[in-house]
C-alpha positions in Angstrom: -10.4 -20.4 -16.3 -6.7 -20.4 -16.4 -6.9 -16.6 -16.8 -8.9 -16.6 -13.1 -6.2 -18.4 -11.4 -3.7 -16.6 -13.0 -5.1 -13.2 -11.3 -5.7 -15.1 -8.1 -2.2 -16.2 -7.3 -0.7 -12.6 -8.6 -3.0 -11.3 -6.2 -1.5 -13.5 -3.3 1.3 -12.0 -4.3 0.7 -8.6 -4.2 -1.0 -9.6 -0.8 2.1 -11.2 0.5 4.5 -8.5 -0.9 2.0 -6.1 0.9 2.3 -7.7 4.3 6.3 -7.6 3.6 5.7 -3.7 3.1 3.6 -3.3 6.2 6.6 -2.4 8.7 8.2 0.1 6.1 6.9 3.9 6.1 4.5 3.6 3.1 3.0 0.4 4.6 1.0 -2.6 3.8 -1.4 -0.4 1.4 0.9 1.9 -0.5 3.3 -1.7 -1.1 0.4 -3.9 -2.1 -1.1 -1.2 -4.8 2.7 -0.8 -5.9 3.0 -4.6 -6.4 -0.6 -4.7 -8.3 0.6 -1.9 -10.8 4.3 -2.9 -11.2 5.0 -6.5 -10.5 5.4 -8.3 -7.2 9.2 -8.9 -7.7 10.0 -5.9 -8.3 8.6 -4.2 -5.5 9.7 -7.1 -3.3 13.7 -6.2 -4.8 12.9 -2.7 -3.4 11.8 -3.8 -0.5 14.9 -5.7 0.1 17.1 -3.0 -0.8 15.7 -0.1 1.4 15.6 -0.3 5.4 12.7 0.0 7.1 11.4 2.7 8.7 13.2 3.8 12.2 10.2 3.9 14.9 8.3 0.9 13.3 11.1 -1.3 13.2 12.0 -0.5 17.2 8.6 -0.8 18.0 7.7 -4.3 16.7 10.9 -5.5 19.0 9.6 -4.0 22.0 5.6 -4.5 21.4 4.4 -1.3 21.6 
């Protein structure tokens, strides 16, 4: 049982590292399977690290 919850909440955070990665140029996919494979904090230290990508990160200002 504790097994199940452990997969459960390192799935939430793989989800919420995912929706961190959404904006970036490999998106909310790529960053999610990265986080299930590797480990949520590290991807999320990457994802600190790097910028996000140019267009994406204009366009969620303006709302296009």
């Amino acid at each position: 049982m504790a097994s199940a919850a452990f997969v459960i909440v390192y799935l939430i955070f793989c989800l919420l590292v995912g929706l961190c990665g959404a904006p970036r140029r490999a998106g909310f996919f790529a960053t999610f399977i990265l986080s299930v494979f590797f480990t949520p904090v590290l991807v999320l230290l990457v994802l600190m690290f790097t910028a996000p990508a140019r267009g994406r990160a204009q366009d969620a200002g303006t709302g296009r």
